[in-house]
mmCIF file as Biopython writes it, N, C-alpha, C and O atoms, coordinates in Angstrom:
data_model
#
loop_
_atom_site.group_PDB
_atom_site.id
_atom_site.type_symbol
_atom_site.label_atom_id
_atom_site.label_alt_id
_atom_site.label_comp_id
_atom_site.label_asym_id
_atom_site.label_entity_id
_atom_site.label_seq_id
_atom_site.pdbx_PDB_ins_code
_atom_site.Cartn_x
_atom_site.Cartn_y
_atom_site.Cartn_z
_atom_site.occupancy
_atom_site.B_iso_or_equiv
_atom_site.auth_seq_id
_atom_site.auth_asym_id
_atom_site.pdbx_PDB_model_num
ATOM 1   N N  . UNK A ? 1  ? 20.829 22.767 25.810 1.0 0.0 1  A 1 
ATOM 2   C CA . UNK A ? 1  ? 20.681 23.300 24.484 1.0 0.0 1  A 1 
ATOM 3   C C  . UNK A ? 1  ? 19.407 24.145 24.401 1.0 0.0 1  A 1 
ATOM 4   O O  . UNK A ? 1  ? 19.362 25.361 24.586 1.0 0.0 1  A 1 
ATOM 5   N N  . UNK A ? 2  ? 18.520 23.457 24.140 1.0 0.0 2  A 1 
ATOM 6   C CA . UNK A ? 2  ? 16.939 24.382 24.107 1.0 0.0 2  A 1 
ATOM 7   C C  . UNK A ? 2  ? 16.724 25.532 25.513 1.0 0.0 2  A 1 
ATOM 8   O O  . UNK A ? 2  ? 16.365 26.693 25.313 1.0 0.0 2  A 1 
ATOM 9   N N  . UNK A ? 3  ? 17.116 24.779 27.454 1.0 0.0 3  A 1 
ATOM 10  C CA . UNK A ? 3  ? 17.231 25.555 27.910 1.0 0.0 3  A 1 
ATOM 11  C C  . UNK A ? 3  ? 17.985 26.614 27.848 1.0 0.0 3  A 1 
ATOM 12  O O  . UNK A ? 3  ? 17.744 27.607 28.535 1.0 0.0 3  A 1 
ATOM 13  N N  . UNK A ? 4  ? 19.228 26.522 26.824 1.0 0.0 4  A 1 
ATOM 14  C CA . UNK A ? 4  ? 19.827 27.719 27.109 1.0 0.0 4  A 1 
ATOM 15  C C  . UNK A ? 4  ? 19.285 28.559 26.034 1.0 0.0 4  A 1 
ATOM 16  O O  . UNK A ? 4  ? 20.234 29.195 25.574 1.0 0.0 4  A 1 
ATOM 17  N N  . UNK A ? 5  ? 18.137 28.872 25.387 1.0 0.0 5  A 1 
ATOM 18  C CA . UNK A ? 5  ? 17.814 29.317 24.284 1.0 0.0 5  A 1 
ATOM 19  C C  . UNK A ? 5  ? 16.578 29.843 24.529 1.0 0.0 5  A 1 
ATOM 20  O O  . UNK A ? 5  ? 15.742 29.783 23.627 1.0 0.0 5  A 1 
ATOM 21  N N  . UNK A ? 6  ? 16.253 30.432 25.752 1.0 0.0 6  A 1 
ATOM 22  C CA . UNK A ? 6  ? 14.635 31.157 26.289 1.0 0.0 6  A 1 
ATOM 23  C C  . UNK A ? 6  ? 13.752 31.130 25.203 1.0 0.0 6  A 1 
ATOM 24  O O  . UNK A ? 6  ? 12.872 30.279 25.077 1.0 0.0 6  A 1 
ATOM 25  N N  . UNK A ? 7  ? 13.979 32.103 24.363 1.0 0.0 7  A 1 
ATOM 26  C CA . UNK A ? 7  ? 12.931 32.471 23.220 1.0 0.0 7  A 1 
ATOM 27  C C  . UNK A ? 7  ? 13.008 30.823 22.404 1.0 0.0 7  A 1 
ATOM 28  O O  . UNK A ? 7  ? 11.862 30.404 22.573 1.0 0.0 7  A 1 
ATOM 29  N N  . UNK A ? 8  ? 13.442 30.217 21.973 1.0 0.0 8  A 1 
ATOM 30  C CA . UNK A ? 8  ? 13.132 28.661 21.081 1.0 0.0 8  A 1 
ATOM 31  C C  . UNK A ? 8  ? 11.521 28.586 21.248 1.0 0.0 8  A 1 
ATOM 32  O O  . UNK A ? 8  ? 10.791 28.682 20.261 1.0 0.0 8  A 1 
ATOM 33  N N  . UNK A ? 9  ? 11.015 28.410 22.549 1.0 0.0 9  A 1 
ATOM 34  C CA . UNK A ? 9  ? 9.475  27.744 22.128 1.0 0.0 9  A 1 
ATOM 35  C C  . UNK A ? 9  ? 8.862  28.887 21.490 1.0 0.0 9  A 1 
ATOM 36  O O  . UNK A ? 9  ? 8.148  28.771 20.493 1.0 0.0 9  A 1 
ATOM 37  N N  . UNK A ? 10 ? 9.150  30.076 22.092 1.0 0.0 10 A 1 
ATOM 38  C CA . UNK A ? 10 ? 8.230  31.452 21.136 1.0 0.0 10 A 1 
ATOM 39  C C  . UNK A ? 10 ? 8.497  31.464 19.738 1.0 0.0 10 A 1 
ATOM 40  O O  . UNK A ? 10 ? 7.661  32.025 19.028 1.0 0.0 10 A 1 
ATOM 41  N N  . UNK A ? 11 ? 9.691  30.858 19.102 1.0 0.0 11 A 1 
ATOM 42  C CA . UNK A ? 11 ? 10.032 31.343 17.543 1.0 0.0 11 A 1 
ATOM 43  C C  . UNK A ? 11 ? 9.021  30.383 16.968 1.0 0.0 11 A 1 
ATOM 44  O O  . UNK A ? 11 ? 8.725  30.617 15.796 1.0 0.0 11 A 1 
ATOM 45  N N  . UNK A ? 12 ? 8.189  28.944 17.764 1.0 0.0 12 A 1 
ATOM 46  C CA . UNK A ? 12 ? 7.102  28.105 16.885 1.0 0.0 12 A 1 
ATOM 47  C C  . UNK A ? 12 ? 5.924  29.124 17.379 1.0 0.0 12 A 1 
ATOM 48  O O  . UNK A ? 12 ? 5.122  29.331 16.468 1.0 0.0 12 A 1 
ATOM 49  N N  . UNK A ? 13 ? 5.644  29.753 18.486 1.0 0.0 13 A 1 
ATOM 50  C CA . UNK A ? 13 ? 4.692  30.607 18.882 1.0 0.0 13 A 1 
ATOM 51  C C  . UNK A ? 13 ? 3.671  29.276 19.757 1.0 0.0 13 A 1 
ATOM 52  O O  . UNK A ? 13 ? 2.455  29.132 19.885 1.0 0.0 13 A 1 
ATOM 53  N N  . UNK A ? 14 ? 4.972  28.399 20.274 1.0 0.0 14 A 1 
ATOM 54  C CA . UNK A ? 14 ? 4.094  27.908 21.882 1.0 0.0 14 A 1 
ATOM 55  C C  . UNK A ? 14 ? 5.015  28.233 23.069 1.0 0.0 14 A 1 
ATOM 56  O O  . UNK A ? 14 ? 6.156  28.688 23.000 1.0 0.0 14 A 1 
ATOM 57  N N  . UNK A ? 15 ? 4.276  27.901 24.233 1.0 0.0 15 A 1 
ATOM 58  C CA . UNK A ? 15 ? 5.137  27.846 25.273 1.0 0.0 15 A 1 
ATOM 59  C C  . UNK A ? 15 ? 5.172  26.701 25.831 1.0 0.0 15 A 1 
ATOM 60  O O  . UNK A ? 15 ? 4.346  25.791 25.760 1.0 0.0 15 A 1 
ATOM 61  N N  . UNK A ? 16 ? 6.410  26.772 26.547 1.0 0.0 16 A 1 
ATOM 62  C CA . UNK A ? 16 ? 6.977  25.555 26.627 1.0 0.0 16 A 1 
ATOM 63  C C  . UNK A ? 16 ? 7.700  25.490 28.183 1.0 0.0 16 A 1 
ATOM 64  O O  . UNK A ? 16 ? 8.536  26.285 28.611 1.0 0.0 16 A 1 
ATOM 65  N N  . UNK A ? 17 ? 6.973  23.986 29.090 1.0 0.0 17 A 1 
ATOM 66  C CA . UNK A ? 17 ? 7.787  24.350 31.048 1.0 0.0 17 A 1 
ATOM 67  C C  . UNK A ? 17 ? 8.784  24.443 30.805 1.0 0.0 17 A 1 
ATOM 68  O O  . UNK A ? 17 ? 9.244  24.117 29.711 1.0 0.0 17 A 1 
ATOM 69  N N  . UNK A ? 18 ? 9.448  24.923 31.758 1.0 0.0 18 A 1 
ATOM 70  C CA . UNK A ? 18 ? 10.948 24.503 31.944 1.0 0.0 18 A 1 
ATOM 71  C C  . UNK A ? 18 ? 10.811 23.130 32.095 1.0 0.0 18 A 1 
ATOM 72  O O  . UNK A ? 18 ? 11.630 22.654 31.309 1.0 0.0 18 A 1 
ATOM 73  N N  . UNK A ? 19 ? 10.194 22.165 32.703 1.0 0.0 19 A 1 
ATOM 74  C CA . UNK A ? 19 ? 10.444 21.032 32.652 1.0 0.0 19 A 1 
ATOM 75  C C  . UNK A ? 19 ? 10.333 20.308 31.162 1.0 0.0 19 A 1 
ATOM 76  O O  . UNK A ? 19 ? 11.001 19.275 31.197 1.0 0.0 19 A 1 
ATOM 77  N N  . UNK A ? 20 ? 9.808  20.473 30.064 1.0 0.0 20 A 1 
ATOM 78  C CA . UNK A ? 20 ? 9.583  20.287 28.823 1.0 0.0 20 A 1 
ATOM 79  C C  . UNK A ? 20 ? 10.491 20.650 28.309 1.0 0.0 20 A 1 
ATOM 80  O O  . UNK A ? 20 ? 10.890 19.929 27.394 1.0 0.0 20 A 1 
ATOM 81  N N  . UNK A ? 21 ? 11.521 22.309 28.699 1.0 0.0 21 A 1 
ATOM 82  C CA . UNK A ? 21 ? 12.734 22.602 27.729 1.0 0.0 21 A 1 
ATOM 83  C C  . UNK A ? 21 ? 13.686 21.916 28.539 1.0 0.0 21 A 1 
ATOM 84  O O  . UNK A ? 21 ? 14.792 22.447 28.441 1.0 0.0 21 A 1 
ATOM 85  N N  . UNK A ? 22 ? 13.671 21.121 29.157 1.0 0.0 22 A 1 
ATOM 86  C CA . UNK A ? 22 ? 14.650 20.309 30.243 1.0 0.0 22 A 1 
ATOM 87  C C  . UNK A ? 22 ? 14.533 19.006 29.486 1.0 0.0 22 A 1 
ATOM 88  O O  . UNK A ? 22 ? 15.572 18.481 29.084 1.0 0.0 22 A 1 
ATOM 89  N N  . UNK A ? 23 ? 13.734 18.615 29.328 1.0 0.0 23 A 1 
ATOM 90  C CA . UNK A ? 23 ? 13.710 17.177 28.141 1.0 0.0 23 A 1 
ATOM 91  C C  . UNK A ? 23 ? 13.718 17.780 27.308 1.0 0.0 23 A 1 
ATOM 92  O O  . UNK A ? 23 ? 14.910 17.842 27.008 1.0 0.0 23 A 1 
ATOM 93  N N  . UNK A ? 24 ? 13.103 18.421 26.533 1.0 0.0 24 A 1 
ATOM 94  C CA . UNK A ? 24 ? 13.630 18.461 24.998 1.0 0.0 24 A 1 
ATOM 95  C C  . UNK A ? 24 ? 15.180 18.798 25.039 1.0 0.0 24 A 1 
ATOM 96  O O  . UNK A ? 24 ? 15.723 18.485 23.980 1.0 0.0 24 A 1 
ATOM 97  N N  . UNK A ? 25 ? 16.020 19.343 25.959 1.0 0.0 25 A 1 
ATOM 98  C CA . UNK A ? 25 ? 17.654 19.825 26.024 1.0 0.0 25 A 1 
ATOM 99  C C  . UNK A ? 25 ? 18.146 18.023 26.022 1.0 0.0 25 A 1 
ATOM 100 O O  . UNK A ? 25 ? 19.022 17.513 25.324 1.0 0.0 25 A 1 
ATOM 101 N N  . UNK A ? 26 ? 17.152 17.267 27.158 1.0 0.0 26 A 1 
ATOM 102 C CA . UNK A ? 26 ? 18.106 15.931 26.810 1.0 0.0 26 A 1 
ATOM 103 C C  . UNK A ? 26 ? 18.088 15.195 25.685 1.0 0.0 26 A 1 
ATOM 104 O O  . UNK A ? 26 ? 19.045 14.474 25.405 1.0 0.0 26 A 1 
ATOM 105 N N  . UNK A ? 27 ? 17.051 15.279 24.941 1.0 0.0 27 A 1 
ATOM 106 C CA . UNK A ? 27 ? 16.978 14.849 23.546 1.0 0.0 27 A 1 
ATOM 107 C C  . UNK A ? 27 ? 17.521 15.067 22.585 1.0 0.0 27 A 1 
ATOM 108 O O  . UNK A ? 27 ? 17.703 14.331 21.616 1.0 0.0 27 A 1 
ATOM 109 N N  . UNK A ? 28 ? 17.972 16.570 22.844 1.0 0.0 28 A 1 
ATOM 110 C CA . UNK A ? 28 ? 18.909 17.601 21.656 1.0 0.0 28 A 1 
ATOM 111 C C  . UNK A ? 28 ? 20.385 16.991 21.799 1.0 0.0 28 A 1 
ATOM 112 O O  . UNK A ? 28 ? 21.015 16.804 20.759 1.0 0.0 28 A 1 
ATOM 113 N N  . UNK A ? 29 ? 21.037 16.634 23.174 1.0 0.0 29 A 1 
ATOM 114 C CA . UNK A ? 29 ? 21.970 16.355 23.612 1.0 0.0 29 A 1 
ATOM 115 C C  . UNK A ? 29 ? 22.053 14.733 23.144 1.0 0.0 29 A 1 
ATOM 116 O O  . UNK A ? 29 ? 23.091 14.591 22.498 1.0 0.0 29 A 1 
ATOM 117 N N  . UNK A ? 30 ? 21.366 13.563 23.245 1.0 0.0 30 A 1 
ATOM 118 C CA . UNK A ? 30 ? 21.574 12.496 22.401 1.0 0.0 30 A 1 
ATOM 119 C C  . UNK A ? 30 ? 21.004 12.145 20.629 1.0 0.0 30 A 1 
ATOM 120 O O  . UNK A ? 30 ? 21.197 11.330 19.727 1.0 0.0 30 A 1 
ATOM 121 N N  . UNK A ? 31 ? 20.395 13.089 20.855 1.0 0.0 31 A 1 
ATOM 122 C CA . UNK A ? 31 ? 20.210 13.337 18.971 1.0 0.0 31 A 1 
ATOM 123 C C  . UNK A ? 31 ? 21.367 13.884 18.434 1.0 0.0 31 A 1 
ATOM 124 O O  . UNK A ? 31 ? 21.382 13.787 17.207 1.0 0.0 31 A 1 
ATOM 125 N N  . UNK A ? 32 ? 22.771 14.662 19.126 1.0 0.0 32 A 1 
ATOM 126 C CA . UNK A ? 32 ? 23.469 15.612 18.786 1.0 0.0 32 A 1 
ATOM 127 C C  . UNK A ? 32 ? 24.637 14.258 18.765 1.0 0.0 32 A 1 
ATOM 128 O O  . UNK A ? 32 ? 25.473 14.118 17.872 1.0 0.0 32 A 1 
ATOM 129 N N  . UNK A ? 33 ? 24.477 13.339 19.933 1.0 0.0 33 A 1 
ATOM 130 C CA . UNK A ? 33 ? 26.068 12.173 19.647 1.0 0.0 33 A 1 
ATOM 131 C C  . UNK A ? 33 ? 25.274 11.298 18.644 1.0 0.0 33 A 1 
ATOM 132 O O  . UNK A ? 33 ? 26.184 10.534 18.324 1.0 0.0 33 A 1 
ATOM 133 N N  . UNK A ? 34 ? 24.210 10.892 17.937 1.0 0.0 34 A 1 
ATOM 134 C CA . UNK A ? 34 ? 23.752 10.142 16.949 1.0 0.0 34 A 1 
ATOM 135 C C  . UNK A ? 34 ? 23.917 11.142 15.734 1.0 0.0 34 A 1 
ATOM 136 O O  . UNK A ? 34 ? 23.653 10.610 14.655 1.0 0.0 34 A 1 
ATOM 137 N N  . UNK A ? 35 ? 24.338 12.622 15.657 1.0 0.0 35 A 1 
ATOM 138 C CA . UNK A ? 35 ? 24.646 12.760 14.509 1.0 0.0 35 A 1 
ATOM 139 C C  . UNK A ? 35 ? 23.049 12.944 13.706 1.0 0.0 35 A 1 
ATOM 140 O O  . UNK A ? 35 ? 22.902 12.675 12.514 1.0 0.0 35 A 1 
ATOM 141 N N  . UNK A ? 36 ? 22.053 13.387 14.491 1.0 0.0 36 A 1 
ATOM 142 C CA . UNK A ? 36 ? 20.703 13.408 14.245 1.0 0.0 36 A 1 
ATOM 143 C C  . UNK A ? 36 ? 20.505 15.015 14.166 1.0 0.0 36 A 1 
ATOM 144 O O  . UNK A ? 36 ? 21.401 15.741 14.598 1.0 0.0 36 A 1 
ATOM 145 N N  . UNK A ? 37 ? 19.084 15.674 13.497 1.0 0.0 37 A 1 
ATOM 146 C CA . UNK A ? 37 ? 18.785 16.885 14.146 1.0 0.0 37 A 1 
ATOM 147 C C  . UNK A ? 37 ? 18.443 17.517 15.132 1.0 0.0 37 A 1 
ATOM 148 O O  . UNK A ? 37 ? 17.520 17.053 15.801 1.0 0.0 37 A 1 
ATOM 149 N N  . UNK A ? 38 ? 18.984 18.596 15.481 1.0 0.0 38 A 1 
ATOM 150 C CA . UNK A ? 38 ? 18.458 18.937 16.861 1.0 0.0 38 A 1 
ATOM 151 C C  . UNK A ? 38 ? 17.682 19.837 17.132 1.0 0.0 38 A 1 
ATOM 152 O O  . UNK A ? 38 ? 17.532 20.208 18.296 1.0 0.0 38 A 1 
ATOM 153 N N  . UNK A ? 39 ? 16.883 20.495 15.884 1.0 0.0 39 A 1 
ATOM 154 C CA . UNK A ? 39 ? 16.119 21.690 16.079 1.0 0.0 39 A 1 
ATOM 155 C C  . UNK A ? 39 ? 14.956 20.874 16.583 1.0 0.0 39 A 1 
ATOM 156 O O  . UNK A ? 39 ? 14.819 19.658 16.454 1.0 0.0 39 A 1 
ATOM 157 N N  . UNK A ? 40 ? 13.973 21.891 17.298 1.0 0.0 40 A 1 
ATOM 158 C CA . UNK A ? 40 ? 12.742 21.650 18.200 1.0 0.0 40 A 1 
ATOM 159 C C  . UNK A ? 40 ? 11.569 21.033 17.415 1.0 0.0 40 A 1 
ATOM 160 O O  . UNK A ? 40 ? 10.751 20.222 17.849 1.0 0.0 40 A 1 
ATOM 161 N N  . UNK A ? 41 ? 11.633 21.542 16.230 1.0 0.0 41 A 1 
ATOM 162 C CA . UNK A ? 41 ? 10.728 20.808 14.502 1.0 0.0 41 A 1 
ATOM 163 C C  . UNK A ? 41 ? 11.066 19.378 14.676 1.0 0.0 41 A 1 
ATOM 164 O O  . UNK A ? 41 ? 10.363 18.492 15.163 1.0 0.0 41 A 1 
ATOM 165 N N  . UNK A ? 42 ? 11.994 19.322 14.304 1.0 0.0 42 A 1 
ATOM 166 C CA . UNK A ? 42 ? 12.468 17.644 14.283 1.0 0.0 42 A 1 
ATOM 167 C C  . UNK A ? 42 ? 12.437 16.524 15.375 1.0 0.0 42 A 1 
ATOM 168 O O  . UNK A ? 42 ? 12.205 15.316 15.320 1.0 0.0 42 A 1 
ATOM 169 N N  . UNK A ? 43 ? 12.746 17.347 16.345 1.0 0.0 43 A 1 
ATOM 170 C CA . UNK A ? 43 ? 12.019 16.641 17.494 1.0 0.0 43 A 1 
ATOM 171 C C  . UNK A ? 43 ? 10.647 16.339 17.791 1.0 0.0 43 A 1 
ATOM 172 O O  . UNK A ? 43 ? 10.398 15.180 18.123 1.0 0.0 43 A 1 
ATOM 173 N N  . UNK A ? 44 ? 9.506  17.363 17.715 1.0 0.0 44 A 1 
ATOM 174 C CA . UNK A ? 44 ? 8.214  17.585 17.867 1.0 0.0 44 A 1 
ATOM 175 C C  . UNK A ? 44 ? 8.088  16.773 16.251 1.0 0.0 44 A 1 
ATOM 176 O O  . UNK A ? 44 ? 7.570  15.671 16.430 1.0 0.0 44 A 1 
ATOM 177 N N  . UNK A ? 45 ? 8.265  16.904 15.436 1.0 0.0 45 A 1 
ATOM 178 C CA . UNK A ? 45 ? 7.990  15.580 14.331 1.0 0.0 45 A 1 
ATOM 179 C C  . UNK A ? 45 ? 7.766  13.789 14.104 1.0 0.0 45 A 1 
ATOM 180 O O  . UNK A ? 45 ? 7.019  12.989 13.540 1.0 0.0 45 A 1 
ATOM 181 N N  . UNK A ? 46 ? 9.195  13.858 15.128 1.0 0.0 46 A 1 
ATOM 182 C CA . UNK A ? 46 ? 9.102  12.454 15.432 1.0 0.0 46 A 1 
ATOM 183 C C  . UNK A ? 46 ? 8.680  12.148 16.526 1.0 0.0 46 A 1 
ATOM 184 O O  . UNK A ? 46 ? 8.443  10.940 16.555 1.0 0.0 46 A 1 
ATOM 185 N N  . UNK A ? 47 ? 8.418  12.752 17.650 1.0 0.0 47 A 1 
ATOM 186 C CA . UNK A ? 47 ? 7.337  12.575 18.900 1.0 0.0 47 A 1 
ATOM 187 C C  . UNK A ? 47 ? 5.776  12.352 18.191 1.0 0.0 47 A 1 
ATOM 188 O O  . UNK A ? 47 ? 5.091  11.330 18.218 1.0 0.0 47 A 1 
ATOM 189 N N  . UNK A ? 48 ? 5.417  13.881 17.452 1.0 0.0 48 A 1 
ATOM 190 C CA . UNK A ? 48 ? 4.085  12.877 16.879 1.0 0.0 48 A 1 
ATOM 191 C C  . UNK A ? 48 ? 4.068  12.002 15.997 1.0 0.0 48 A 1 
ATOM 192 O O  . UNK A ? 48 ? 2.982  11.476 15.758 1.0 0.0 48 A 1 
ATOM 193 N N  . UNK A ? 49 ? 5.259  11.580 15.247 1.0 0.0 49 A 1 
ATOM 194 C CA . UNK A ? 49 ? 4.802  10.214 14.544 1.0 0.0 49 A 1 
ATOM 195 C C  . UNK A ? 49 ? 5.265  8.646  15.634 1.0 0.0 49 A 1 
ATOM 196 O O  . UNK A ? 49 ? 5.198  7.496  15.199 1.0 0.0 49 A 1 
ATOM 197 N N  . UNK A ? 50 ? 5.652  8.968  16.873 1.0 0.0 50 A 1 
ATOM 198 C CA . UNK A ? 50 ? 5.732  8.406  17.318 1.0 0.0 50 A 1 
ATOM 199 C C  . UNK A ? 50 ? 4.062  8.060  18.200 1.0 0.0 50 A 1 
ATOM 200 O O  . UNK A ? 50 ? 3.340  7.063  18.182 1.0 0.0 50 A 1 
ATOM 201 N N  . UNK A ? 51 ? 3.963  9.122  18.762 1.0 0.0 51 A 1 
ATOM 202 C CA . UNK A ? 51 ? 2.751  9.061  19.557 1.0 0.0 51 A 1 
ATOM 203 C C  . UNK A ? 51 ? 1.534  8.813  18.554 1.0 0.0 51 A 1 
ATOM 204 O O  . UNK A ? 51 ? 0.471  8.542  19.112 1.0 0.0 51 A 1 
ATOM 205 N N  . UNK A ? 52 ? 1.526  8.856  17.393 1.0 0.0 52 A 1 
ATOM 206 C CA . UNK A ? 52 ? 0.335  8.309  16.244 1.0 0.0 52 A 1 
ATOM 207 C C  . UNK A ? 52 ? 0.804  7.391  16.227 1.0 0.0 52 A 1 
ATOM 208 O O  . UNK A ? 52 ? 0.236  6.771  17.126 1.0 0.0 52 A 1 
ATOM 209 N N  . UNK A ? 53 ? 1.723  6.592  15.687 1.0 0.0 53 A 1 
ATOM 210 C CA . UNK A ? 53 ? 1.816  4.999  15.645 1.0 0.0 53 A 1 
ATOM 211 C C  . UNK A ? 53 ? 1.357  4.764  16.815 1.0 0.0 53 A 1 
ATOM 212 O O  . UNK A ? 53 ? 0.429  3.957  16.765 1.0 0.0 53 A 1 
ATOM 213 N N  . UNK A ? 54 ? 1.624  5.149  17.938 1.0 0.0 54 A 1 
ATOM 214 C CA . UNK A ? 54 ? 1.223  4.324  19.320 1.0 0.0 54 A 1 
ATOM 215 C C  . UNK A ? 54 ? -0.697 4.136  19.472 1.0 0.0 54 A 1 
ATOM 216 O O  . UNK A ? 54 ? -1.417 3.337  20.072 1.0 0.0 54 A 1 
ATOM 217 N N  . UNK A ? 55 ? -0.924 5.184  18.690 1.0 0.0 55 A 1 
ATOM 218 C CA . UNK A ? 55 ? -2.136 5.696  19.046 1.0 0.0 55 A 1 
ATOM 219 C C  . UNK A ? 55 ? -2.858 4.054  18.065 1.0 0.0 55 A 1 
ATOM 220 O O  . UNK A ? 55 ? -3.592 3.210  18.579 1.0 0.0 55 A 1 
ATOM 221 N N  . UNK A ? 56 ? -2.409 4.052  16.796 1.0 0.0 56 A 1 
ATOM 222 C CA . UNK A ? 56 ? -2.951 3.158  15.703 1.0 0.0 56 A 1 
ATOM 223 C C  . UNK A ? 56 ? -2.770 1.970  16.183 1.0 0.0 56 A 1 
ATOM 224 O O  . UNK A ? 56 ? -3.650 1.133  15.983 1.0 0.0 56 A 1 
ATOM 225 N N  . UNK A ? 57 ? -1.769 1.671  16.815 1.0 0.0 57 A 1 
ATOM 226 C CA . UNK A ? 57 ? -1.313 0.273  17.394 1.0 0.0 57 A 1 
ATOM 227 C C  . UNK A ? 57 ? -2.495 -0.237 18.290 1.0 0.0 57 A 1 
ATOM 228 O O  . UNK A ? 57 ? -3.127 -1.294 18.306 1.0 0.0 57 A 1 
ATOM 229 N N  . UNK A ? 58 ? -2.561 1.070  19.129 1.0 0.0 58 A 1 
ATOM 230 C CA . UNK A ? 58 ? -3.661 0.860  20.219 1.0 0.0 58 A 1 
ATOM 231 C C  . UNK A ? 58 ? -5.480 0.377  19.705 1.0 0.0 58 A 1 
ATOM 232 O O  . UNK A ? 58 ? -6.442 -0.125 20.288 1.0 0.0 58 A 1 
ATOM 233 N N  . UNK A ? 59 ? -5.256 0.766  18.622 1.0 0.0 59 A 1 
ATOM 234 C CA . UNK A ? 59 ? -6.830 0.434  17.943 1.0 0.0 59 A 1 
ATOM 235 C C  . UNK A ? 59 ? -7.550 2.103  17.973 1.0 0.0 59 A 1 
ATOM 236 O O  . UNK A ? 59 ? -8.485 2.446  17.250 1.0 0.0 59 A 1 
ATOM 237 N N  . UNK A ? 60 ? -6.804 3.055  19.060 1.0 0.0 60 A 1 
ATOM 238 C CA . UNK A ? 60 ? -7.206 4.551  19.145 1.0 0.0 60 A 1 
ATOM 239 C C  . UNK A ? 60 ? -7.805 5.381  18.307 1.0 0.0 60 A 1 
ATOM 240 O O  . UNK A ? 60 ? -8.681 6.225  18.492 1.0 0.0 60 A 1 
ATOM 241 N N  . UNK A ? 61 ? -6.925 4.863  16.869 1.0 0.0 61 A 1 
ATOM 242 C CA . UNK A ? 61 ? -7.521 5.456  15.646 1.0 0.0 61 A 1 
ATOM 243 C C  . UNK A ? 61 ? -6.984 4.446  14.462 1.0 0.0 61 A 1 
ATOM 244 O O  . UNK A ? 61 ? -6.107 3.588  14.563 1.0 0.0 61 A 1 
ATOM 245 N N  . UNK A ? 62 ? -7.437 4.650  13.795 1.0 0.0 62 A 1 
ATOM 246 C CA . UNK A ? 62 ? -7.399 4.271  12.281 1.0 0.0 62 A 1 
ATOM 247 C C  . UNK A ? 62 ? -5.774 5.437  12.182 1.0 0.0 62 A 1 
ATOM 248 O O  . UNK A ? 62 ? -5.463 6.601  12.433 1.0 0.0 62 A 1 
ATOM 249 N N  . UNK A ? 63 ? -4.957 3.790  11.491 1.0 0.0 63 A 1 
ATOM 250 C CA . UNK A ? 63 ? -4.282 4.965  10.224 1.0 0.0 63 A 1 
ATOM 251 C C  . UNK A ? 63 ? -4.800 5.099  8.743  1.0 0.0 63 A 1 
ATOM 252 O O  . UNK A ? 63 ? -5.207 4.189  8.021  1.0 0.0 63 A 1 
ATOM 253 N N  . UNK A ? 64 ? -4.699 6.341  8.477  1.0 0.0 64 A 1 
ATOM 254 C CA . UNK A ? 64 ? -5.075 6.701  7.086  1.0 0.0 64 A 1 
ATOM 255 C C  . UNK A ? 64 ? -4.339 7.514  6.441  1.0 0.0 64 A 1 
ATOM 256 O O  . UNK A ? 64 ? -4.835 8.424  5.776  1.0 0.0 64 A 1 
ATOM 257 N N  . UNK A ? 65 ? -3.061 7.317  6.535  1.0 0.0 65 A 1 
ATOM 258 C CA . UNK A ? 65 ? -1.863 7.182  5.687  1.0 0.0 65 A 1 
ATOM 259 C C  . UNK A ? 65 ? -1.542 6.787  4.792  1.0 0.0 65 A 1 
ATOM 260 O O  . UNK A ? 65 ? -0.367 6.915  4.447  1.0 0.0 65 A 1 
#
């Protein structure tokens, strides 16, 4: 999905490995049979609220939410 879509990381204005649009394509692909979103936003959304909870859990930071 995302690999077949070159320009995707340029339309947020990052770049992105092929190995990064190679996982984000597998993510798009089981977010897509859960009936989830599959744009690159929604993904990169819940990665960092994933990777901040991890971070708060860790004692890393304070949440201040």
């Amino acid at each position: 999905m995302a690999t077949e879509h070159p320009d995707a990381p340029q339309q947020f204005g990052m770049r992105l490995s092929a190995e990064i649009m190679e996982r984000v394509s597998a993510i798009q692909q089981f977010r897509q049979s859960n009936d989830q979103s599959t744009t690159l936003s929604s993904i990169v959304e819940d990665a960092i609220e994933v990777y901040y909870e991890d971070l708060v859990e860790s004692g890393e930071i304070q949440d201040e939410l």
